[in-house]
TITOR-956311 format. One record per residue (C-alpha): residue number from 1; residue in one letter; x, y, z. Coordinates in pm, whole numbers. Example, Ala and Ser with C-alpha at 12.3 -4.5 7.8 and 13.67 -1.06 7.14 Angstrom:
<sites>
[1 "A" [1230 -450 780]]
[2 "S" [1367 -106 714]]
</sites>
This chain:
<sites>
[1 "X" [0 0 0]]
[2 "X" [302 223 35]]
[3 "X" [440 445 -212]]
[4 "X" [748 613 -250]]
[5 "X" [893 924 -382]]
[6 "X" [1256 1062 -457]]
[7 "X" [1118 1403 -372]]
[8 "X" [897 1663 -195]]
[9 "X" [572 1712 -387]]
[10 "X" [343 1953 -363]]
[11 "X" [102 1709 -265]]
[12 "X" [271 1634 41]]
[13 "X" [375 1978 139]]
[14 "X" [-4 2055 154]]
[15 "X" [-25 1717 408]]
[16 "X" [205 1840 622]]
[17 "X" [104 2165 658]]
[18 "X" [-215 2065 756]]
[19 "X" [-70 1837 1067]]
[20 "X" [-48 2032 1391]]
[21 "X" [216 1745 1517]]
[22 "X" [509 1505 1405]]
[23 "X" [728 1244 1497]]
[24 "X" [1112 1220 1461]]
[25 "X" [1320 926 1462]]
[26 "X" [1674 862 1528]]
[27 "X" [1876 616 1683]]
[28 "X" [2278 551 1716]]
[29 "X" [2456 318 1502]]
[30 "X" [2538 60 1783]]
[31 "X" [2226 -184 1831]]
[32 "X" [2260 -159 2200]]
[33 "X" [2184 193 2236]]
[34 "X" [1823 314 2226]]
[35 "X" [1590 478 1963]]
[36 "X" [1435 783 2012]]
[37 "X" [1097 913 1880]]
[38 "X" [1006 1245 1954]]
[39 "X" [670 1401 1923]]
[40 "X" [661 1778 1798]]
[41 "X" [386 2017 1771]]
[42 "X" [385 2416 1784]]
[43 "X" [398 2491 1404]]
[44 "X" [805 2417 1440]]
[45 "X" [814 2252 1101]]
[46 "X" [875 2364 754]]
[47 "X" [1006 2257 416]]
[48 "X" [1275 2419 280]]
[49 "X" [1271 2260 -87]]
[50 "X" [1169 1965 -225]]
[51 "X" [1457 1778 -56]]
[52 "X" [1553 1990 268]]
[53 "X" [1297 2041 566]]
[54 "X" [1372 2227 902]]
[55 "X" [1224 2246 1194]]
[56 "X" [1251 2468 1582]]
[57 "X" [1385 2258 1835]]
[58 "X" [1302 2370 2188]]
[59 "X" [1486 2296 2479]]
[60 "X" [1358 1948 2605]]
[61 "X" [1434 1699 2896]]
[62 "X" [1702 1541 2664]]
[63 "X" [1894 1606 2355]]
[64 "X" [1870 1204 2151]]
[65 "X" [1776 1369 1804]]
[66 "X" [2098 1567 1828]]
[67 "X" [2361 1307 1965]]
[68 "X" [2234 1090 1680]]
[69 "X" [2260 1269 1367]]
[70 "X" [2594 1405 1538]]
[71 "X" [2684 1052 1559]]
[72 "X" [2533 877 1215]]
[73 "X" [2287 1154 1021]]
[74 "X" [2006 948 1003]]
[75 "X" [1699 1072 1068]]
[76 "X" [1303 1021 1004]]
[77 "X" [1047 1225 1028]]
[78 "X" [693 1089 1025]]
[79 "X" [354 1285 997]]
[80 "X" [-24 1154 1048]]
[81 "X" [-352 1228 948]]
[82 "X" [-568 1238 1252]]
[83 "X" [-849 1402 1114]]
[84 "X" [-964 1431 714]]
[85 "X" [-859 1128 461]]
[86 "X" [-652 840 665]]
[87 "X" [-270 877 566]]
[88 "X" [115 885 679]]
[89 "X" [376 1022 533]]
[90 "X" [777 987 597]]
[91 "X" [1046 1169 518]]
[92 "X" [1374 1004 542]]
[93 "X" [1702 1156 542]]
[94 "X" [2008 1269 703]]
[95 "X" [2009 1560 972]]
[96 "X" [2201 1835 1047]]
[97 "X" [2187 2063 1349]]
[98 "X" [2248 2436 1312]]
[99 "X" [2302 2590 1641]]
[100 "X" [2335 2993 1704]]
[101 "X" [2686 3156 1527]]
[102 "X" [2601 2894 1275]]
[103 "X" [2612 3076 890]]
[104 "X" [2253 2945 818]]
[105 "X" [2144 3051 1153]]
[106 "X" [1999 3386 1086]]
[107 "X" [1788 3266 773]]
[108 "X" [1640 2977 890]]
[109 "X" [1563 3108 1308]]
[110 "X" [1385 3404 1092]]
[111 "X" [1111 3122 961]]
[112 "X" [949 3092 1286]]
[113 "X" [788 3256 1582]]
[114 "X" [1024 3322 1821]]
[115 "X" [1057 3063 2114]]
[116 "X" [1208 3167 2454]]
[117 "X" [1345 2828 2497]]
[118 "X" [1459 2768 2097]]
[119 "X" [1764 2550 2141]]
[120 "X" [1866 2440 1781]]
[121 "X" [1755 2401 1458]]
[122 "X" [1734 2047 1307]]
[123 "X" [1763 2038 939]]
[124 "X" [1713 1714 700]]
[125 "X" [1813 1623 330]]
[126 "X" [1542 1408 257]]
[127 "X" [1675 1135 25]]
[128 "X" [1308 930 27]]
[129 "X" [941 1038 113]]
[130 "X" [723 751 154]]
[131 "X" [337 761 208]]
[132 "X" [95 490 352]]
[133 "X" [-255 416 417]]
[134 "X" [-272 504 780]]
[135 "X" [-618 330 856]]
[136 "X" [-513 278 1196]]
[137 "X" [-481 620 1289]]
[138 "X" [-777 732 1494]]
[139 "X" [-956 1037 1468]]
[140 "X" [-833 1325 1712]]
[141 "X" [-1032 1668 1776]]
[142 "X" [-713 1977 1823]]
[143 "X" [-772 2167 2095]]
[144 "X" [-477 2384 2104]]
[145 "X" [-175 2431 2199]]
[146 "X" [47 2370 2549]]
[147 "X" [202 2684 2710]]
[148 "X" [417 2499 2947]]
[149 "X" [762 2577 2767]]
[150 "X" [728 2912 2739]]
[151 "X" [630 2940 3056]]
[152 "X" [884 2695 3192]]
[153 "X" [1145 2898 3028]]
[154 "X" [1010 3276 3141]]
[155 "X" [1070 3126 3454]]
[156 "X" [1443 2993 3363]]
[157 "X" [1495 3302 3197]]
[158 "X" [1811 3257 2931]]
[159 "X" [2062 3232 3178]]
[160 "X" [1847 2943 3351]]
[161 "X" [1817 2796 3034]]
[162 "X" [2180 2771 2941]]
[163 "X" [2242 2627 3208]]
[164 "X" [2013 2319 3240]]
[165 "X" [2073 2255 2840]]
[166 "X" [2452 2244 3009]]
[167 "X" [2349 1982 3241]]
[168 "X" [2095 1797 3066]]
[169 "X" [2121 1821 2683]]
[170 "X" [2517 1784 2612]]
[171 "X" [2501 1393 2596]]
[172 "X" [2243 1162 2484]]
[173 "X" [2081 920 2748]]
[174 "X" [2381 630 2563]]
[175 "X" [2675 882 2678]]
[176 "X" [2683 1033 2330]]
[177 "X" [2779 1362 2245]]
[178 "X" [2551 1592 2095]]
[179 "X" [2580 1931 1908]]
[180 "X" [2545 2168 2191]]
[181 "X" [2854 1948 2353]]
[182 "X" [3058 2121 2050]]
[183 "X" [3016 2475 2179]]
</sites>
């Protein structure tokens, strides 16, 4: 039931700007560390060109997506259909993350709403787009929004910030090294 694509299309540009949450996948290279699937929301995604997407990554209780594409590249990002036609769609590809002082910093922080607790940018170079039925999805009614980052990180404040992404986002829960480590 599954189709593939070498590309972006239109077509699925329109899906995924219609999806108000996503999914990304990583894992390191040795089979006895663990893979991590993170769930996304707050209109953090876009894509860049028919083979590049981007999206705002917020400072979060742990940093896997980051020690894994610093580690191996791969990454996955998966999108679902929980209201309208059934469908999923995945973009596979390898990952890159741009941190501030970075030279594609400026351009890509400037396509989204500013986040007080933005800690990266995760870019992909999608090599494969694959869609699928996605009859087992159910049906889910949006609501809105969660406010608990921002205000989790008013009351950090950037300094506050800095610091716990020091303590808790510099290696991966396997003792790898991610991105912000490099700084």
């Amino acid at each position: 039931m599954g189709k593939f694509f070498d590309i972006i299309e239109d077509s699925h540009v329109s899906f995924i700007n219609n999806q108000r949450m996503f999914f990304v996948g990583s894992a390191p290279l040795s089979g006895d560390g663990h893979v991590n699937i993170s769930p996304k929301g707050l209109d953090s995604f876009r894509v860049l060109s028919p083979s590049r997407v981007a999206y705002l990554d917020i400072t979060g209780s742990g940093n896997e997506t980051s020690a894994h594409i610093l580690e191996n590249g791969r990454i996955t990002f998966m999108f679902c259909a929980f209201e309208g036609p059934p469908n999923i769609l995945r973009l596979y590809g390898k990952g890159t993350t741009i941190l501030p002082g970075n030279p594609e910093w400026e351009a890509l922080i400037a396509l989204f709403a500013p986040h007080p607790s933005t800690r990266q940018i995760i870019t992909g170079e999608i090599h494969k787009v694959q869609t699928s039925c996605g009859f087992g999805i159910p049906f889910y009614d949006y609501i809105g929004e969660r406010d608990f980052s921002e205000k989790w990180a008013e009351k950090k404040g950037p300094e506050g910030i800095l610091k716990y992404q020091a303590d808790k986002n510099v290696v991966s829960i396997d003792g790898l090294p991610t991105a912000l480590a490099t700084l």
